[in-house]
N, C-alpha and C positions, 0 to 999 in steps of 0.2 A: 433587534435591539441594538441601539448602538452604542460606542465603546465607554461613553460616558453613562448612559444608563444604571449600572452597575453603585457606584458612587452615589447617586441622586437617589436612589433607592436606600443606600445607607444612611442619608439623612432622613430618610422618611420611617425607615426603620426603628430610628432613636427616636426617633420622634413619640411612635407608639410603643415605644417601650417606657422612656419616663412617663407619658401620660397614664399606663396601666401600674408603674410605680406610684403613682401620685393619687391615684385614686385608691388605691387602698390604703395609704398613708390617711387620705381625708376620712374614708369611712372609717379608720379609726379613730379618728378625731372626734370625728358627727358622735360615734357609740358611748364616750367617754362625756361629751357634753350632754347628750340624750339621758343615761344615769342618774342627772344630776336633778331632774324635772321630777323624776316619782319615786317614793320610795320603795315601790317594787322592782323597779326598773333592773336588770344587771348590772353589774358593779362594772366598772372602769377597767379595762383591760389593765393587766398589771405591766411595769418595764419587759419584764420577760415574753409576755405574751406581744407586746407591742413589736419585739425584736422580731419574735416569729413568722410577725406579719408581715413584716419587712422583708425579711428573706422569702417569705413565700412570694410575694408580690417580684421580689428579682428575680426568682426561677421565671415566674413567667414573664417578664419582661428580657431575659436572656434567651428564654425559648422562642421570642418572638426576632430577635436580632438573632441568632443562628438561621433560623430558620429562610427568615429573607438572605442571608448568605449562602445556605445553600443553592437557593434558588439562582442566585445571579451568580456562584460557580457552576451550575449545570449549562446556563449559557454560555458564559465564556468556553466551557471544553467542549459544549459541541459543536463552537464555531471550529476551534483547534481541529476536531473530528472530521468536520465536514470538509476541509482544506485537507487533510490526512488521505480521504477517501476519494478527492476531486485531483491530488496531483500525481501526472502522468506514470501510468507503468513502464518502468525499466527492464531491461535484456541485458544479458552480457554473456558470450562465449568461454563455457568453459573451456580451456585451451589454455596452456603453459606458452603458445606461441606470443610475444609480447605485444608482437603487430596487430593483431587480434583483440587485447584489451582496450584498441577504441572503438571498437565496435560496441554499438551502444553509447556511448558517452555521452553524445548532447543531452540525451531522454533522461540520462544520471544527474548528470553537473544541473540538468532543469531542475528536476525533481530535490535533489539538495538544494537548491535558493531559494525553492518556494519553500520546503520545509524550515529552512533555518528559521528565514524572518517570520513564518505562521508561529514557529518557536520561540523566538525571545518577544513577539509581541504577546502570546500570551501567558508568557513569563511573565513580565511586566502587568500585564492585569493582574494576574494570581497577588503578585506581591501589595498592591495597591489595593484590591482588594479586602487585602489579609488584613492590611494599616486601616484601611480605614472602617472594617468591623470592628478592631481591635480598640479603635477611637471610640466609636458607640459604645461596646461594653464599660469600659472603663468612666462613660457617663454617668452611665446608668446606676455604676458602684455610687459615683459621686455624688447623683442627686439622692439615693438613699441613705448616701451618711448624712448629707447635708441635711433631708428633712425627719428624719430619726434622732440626731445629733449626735454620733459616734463619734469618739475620741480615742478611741483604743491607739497605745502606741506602737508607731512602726506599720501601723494599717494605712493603705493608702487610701481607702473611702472612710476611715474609721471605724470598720467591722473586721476583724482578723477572717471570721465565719465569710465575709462576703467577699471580700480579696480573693478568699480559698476559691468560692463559686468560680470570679471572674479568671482566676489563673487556670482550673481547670477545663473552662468554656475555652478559653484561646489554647491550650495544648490542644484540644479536640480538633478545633475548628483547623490549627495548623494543619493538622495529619492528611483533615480531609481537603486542604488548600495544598495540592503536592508539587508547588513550584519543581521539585526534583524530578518527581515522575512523569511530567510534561516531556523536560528537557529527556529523559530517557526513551518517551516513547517517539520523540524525535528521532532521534538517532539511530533506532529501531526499524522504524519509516523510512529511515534516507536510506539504510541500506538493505532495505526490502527489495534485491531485483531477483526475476527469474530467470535462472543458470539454465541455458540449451546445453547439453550433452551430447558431444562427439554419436552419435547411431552408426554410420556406415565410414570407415576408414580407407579410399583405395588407391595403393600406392602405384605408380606407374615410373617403375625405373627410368632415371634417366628425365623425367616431365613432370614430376610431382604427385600431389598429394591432392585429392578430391574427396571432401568429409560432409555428411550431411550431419547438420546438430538439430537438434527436437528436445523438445521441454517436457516436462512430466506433464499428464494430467491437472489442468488448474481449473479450478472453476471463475466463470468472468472474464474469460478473452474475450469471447464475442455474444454472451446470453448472460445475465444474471444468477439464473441458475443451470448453465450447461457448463460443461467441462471442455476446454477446445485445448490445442496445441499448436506452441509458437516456433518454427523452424526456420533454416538459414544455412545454404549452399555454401562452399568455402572453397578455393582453390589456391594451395601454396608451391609456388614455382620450386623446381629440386635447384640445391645448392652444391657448388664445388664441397666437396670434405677431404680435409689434407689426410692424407694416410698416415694411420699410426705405424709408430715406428715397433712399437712389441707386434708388431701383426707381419710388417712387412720386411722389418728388419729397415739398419742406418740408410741403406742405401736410395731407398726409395722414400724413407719418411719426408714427412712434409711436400712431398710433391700430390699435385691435387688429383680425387681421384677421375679415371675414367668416364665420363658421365653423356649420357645426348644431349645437345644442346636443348635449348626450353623453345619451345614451340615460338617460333618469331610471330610481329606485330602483335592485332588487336585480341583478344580472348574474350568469350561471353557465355551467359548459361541461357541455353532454349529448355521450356519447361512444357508440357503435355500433361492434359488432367481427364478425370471420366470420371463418372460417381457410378454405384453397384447397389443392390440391394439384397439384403441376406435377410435369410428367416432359415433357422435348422442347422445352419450349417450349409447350407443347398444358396445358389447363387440364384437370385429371383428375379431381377434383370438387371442391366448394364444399359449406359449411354454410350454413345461411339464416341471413341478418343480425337481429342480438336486439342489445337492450342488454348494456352491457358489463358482465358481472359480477362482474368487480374494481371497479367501482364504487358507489355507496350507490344509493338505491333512485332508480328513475326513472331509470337511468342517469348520473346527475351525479357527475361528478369534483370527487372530494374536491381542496381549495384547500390552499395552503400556507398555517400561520397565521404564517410566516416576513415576507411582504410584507403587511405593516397599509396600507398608501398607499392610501385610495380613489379613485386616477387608474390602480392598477392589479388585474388578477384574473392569479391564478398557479397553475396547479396544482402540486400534489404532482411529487413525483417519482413515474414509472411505468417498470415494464422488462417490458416484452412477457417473457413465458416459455414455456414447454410442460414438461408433465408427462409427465416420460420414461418416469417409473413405470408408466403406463397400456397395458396389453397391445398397445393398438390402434397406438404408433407404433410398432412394428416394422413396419407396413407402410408404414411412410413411409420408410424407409431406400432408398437409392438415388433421392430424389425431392427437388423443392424445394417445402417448406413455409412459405405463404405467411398473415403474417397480418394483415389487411386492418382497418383503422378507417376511422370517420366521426367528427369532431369539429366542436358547432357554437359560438356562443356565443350564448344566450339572454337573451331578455330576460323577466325573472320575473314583472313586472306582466303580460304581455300573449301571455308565450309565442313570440314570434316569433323566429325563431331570423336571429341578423342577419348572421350567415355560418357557411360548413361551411368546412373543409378533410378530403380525404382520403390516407390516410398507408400507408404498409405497412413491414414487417419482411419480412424474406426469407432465410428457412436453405436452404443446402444442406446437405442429411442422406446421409452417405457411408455405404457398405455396414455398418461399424460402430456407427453413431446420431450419430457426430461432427456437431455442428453448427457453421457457419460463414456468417458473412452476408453476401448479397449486395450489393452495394453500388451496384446499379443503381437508383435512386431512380424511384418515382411519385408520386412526393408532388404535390399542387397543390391548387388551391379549384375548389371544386366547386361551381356557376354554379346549378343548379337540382339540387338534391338532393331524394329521395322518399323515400329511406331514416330518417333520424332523424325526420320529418312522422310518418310511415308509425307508427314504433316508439310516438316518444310519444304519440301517439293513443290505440294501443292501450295504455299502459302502465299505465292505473287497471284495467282490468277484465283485467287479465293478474297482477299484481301482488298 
């Protein structure tokens, strides 16, 4: 339907509302002249009973103009809905680190411009809307004083009784026209993003800080009805810190402390993945550990171009997934599918990988393929790791 629709419907609206005013207006006309031919006939409706008819004939003429307003509010908010439901999902690191809050942000500042204007556009309907049902009713009052002949004063169709009707019809109608709660569930929506949470924290004196962040169980990452998990590597260069002087006393404050320099030139994250399968508790089989092949070549996770700061390295956002399409996980149903990374952070003059962490995702897959996550953590650092050694070794003469 398009935006004009709405409108043109409320002319057609009024339309069949005086019409079903106006015909019971006539048959009571016909009934009063009919009377008049026999003398058995019923007598002539009396003023009073004529009034009645009148108003009854506006209830249903007012049920018929709500009615079509509801109808062309329920399109207009599911267009709102569906632009609600179609604009991009947001991330953001929870992290007091400041540098860190643009991480995420273009998918933010998107998703707020598309909601504003989905927002004041169909504010603007709502309101127009409102006007021009609110027109139709106040017709509809009007051709019933006009052909009843109401003069009541201070009445604006000349029925005090049918003003009441039409004042009450437009309170209603407002309530359910919520210009207000449009604008709220906007705002609501813009600031719908989902917070990854710090999981593994590991400091390395002197070189920084290497945190893996992971998002709660959501349903809709990557399946309509599965639950996946959105995560994101982070590495913050260590910073001079001036000595307090209650710690070290006058003589030494403010001189900076001690520290090893930060690892010179380029820095990157090589990532290594495998999937497992569980039934019991009992590990039911494994695939052999390879580079990650969601990642670019040699294994290296792509970087957010979001954090320019060279005291930090950030990757991408990543959402672990699985390919339902693939014949082979029907036999995963009834089982827990587990999937396993190695993440290190390297150093690109020299190769030396100056820490690993390893991480896992964990679905339980129910008899129908539903996926759901476990939220038993194994995440930690991993002290002497063989596996990404192992991989990037091999990775020129594999590659």
């Amino acid at each position: 339907m398009s935006a004009v629709d709405p409108w043109r419907r409320a002319a057609r609206c009024f339309a069949a509302a005086a019409f079903s005013l106006s015909l019971a207006l006539s048959l009571a006309s016909l009934t009063a002249c009919a009377s008049s031919e026999g003398e058995n006939a019923p007598p002539p409706p009396t003023p009073s009973e004529q009034k009645r008819m009148l108003l009854a004939a506006a209830d249903r003429a007012i049920h018929v103009v709500l009615e079509d307003a509801r109808a062309d509010l329920k399109v207009v908010l599911a267009e709102f809905e569906g632009v609600v439901a179609r604009a991009p999902a947001c991330y953001l690191l929870a992290s007091p680190d400041p540098v860190l809050g643009d991480w995420g942000k273009k998918k933010r500042d998107e998703r707020q411009a598309l909601l504003e204007a989905a927002s004041n556009r169909t504010q603007e309907q709502l309101k127009l809307l409102l006007a021009h049902y609110e027109e139709a009713l106040w017709a509809v009052a009007a051709e019933g004083g006009r052909r009843g002949g109401g003069d009541a004063l201070g009445a604006r169709s000349g029925y005090l009784e049918l003003d009441s009707k039409i004042a009450a019809s437009l309170l209603q109608l407002s309530r359910e026209v919520d210009v207000d709660g449009v604008a709220q569930s906007a705002e609501s929506a813009i600031n719908d993003h989902l917070a990854l949470e710090r999981a593994i924290r590991h400091e390395m004196p002197g070189v920084g800080i290497l945190s893996l962040f992971k998002s709660p169980p959501t349903v809709g990452l990557f399946g309509p009805e599965d639950e996946g998990v959105a995560t994101a590597v982070v590495f913050s260069r260590a910073k001079d810190d001036p000595l307090d002087a209650s710690v070290v006393g006058p003589a030494l404050a403010g001189k900076p402390a001690p520290v090893r320099p930060a690892p010179p030139g380029k820095l990157s994250l090589v990532q290594a993945m495998r999937h497992g399968i569980e039934r019991g508790g009992l590990m039911v089989t494994t695939t052999a550990w390879r580079l990650d092949p969601a990642a670019q070549a040699g294994g290296v996770l792509p970087l957010t171009d979001e954090i320019t700061a060279a005291s930090h390295v950030a990757s991408a956002l990543c959402l672990p997934a699985v390919d339902k399409s693939d014949p082979t996980f029907r036999d995963v149903w009834d089982h827990v599918l587990v999937a396993e990374y190695r993440t290190a952070l390297r150093r690109d003059d020299t190769g030396e990988l100056l820490a690993t962490i390893g991480w896992q995702v964990r679905w339980n897959v129910d008899f129908r393929g539903r996926m759901r996550v476990l939220v038993d953590r194994d995440d930690l650092v991993v002290v002497d790791d063989k596996v990404l050694p192992t991989l990037l070794a091999a990775a020129p003469a594999t590659q």
